[in-house]
C-alpha positions in Angstrom: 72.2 -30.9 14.9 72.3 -27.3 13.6 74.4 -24.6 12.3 74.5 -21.6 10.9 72.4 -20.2 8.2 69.9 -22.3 10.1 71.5 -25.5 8.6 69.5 -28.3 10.3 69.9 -31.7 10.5 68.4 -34.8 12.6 67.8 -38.5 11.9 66.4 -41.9 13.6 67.3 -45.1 13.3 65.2 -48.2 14.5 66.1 -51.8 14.7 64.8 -54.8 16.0 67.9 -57.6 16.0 66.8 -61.4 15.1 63.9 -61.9 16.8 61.9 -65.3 17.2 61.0 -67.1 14.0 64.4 -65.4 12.3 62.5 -62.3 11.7 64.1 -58.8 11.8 63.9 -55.2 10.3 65.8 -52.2 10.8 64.7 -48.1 9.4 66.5 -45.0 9.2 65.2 -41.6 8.2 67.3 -38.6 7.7 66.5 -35.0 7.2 68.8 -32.0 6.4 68.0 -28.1 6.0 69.6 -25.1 5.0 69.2 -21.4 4.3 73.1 -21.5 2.3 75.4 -18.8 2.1 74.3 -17.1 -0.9 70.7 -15.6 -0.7 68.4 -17.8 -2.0 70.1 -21.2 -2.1 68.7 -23.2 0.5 68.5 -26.9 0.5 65.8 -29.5 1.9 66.7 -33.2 1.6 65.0 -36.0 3.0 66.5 -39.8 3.0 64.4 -42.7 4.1 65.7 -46.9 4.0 64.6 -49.8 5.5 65.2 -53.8 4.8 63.3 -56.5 6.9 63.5 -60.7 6.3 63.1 -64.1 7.5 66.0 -66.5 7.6 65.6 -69.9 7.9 67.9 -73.2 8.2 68.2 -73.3 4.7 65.7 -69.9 2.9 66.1 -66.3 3.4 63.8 -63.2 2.3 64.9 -59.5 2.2 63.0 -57.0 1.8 65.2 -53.7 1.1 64.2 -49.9 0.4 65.6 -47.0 -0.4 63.9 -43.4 -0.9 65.6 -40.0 -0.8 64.3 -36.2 -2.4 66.1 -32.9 -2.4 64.9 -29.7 -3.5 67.6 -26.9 -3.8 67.0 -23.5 -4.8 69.7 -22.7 -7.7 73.0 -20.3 -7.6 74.8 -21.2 -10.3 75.0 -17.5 -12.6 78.3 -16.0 -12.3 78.4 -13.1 -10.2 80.5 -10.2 -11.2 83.9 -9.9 -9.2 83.2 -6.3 -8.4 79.8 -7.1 -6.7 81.0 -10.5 -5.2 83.8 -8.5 -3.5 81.2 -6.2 -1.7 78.3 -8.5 -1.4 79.6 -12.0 -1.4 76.1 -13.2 -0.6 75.0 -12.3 -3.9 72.6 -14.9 -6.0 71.7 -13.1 -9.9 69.6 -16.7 -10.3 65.7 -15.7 -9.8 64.3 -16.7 -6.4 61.8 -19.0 -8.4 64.9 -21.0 -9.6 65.0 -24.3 -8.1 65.1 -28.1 -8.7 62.9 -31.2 -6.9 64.6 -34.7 -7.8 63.6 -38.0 -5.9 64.9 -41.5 -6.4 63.9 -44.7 -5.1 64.2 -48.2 -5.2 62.7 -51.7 -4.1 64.2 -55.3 -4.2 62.6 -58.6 -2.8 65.5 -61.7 -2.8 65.4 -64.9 -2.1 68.1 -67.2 -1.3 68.2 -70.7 -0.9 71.0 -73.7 0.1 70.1 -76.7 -1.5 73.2 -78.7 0.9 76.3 -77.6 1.7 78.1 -77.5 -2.0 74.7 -75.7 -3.9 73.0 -72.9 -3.2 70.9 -70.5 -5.6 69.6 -66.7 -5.1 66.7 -64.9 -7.0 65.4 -61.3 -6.9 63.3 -58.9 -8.1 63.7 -55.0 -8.4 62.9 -51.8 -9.3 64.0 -48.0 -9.5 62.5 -44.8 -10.6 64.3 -41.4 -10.7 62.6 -38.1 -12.0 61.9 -34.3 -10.7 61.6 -31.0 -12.0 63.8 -28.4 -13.1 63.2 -24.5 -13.0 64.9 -22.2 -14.5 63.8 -18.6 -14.8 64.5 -15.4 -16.8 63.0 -11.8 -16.7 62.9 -9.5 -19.4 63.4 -5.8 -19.7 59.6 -5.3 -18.7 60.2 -7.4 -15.2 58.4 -10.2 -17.0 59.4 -13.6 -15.7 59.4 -16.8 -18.2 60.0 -20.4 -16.0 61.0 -22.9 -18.0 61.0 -26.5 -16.7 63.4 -29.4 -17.7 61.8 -32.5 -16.0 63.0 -36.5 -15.9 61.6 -40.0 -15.3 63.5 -43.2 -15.2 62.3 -46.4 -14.3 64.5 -49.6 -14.4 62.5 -52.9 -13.7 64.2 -56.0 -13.7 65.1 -59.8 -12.2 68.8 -61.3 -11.3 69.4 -65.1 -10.4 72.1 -66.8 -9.7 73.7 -70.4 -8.9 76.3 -71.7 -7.4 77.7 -75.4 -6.7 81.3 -77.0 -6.2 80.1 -80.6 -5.4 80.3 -82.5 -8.8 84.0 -83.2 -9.0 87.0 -82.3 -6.6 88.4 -78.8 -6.7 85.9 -77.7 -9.4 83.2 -75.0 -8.3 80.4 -73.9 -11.3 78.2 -71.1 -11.2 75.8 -69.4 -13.7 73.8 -66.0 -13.7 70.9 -64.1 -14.9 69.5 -60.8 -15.2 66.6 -59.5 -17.0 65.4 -55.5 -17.5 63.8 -52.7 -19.1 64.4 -49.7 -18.8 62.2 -46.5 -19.9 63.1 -42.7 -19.2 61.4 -39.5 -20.5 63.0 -36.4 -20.4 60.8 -33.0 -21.9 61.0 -29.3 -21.6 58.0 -26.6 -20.9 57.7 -22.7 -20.8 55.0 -21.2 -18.5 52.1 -21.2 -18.6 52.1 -23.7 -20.8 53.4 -26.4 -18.2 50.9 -28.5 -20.1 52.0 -28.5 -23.8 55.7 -29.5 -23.7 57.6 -27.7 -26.8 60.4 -30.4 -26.5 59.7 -34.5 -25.5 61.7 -37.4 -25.9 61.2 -41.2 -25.0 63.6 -43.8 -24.4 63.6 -47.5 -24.3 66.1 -50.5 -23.0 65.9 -54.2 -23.0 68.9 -56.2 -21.9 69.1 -60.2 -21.2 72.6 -61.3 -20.0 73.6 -64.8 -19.3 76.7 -66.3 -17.8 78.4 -69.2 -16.8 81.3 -70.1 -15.5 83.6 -72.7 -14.5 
């Protein structure tokens, strides 16, 4: 697809169905440009995600992921109503102004039917998040000063559950797990000294929930 201020787009998608041994898998990648209206605010973001398995007479493994980035360039300053008026295009945010973020994440699960009243699940997982953030300023000389506000989160963690309604008539129990941590940086640096952040923090999460129920 495109559009105007060459807004592009296109994706694919690939899949195989079940095949023999109860293997199958399925992709899609996604891609999306643009110039924007306002000078200097284009867009690029790029999508990926695929999940793949085995199922069995009584097991299953999936194997799902997801990855996506963007990088936009910035337009947020408010522009005077005189100027928009005649120039409605107009972008007081520095070219150099932009952002880069990614996410992505990964989980393995198993699941397994004991008989027909009991079955149990498990998985594994992760996620990370992070990118840069530029944001520019020129003094009265023309001098610019970038100024970067990057992120990084990761989450790591493991989930299980059980279910089973065969012990007495009309009663069904069922208990659950999950287990994480989860870290994130966030820090702040003035060029050149992209190295030597004036501004860091670090943060850390552990959580272990447990339920039941009956």
């Amino acid at each position: 697809g495109a559009g105007s201020f060459n807004m592009r787009r296109a994706s694919v998608t690939m899949q195989t169905g079940t095949l023999e041994g109860g293997l199958h898998a399925q992709a899609r990648f996604t891609t999306l440009s643009s110039n924007g209206y306002r000078r200097n605010t284009g867009s690029a973001t790029s999508s990926f995600a695929f999940s793949g398995g085995w199922t069995g007479e009584k097991d299953a493994l999936r194997l799902l992921g997801l990855w996506g980035r963007t990088s936009n360039q910035l337009g947020y300053y408010p522009v005077p109503a005189s100027i928009a008026r005649t120039a409605p295009r107009t972008n007081l945010n520095d070219i150099t102004d932009n952002d880069d973020f990614g996410q992505q994440l990964l989980q393995l699960r198993y699941t397994r039917k004991f008989n027909s009243s009991t079955s149990m699940s498990a998985a594994l997982y992760y996620g990370g998040a992070g990118g840069d953030y530029y944001s520019g300023f020129r003094d009265s000389t023309g001098m610019l000063t970038q100024i970067n506000y990057p992120l990084k989160n990761t989450h790591i963690g493991t989930m299980a559950n059980i279910t089973t309604d065969g012990l007495l008539d009309g009663l069904q129990i069922s208990g659950s797990l999950h287990a994480y941590t989860f870290v994130r940086r966030n820090w702040e640096t003035a060029s050149p000294e992209n190295r030597s952040p004036y501004y860091d923090d670090n943060t850390a999460k552990d959580e272990l929930s447990i339920s039941a129920r009956a």
